[in-house]
N, C-alpha and C positions, 0 to 999 in steps of 0.2 A: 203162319201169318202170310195174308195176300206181299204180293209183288210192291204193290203201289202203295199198302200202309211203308213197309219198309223203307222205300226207299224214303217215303216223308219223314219215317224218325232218321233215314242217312240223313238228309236236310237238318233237319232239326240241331244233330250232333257238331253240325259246322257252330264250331265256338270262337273266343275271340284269342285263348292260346292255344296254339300249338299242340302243348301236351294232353288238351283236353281231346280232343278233334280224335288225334293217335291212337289213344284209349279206347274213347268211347266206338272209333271205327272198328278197331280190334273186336270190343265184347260184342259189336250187332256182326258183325263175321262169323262169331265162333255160337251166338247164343239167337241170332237176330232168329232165325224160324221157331224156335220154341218157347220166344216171347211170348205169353196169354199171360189173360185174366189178373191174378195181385202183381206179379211180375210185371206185367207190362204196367201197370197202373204204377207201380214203385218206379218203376225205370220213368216213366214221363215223369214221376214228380222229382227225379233227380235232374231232371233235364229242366225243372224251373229255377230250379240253384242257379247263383251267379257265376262267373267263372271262378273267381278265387276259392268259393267256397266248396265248390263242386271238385276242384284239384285237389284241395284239403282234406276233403273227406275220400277219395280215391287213391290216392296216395298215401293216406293212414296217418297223415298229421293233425286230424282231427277224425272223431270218432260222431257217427249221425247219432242224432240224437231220436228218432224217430225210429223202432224195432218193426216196422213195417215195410223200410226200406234194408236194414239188414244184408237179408238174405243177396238180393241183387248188388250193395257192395260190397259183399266179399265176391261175388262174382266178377264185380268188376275189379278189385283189386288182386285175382287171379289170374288177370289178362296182362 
């Protein structure tokens, strides 16, 4: 992934808690260059989540209900 898409999803990940922000800084650190293609399409559409729901489902208080995002939250709930 270029430089400058990057840093637009760092942007993007600026949420309204805390814990969200933390996280999601963490998984673009450890996973942000090998973002492509379903991946990254999953990843922006968790990024249209609200904050509460987006905490809920990363934190495993609730389970996505969409098997296309999966894959990327258990990634993110490995971070």
């Amino acid at each position: 992934m270029e430089t400058v898409e990057l840093n637009r999803l760092r942007w993007q990940c600026r949420r309204g808690l805390l814990e969200n922000d933390l996280l999601l800084d963490r998984f673009l650190t450890r996973h942000g260059d090998s973002l492509a293609g379903d991946r990254l399409r999953a990843f922006r559409a968790l990024l249209g989540f609200s904050d509460n729901d987006l905490w809920d489902v990363m934190s495993g208080r609730a389970e996505c209900r969409d098997p296309s995002l999966s894959e990327v939250v258990a990634l993110l709930r490995a971070c």
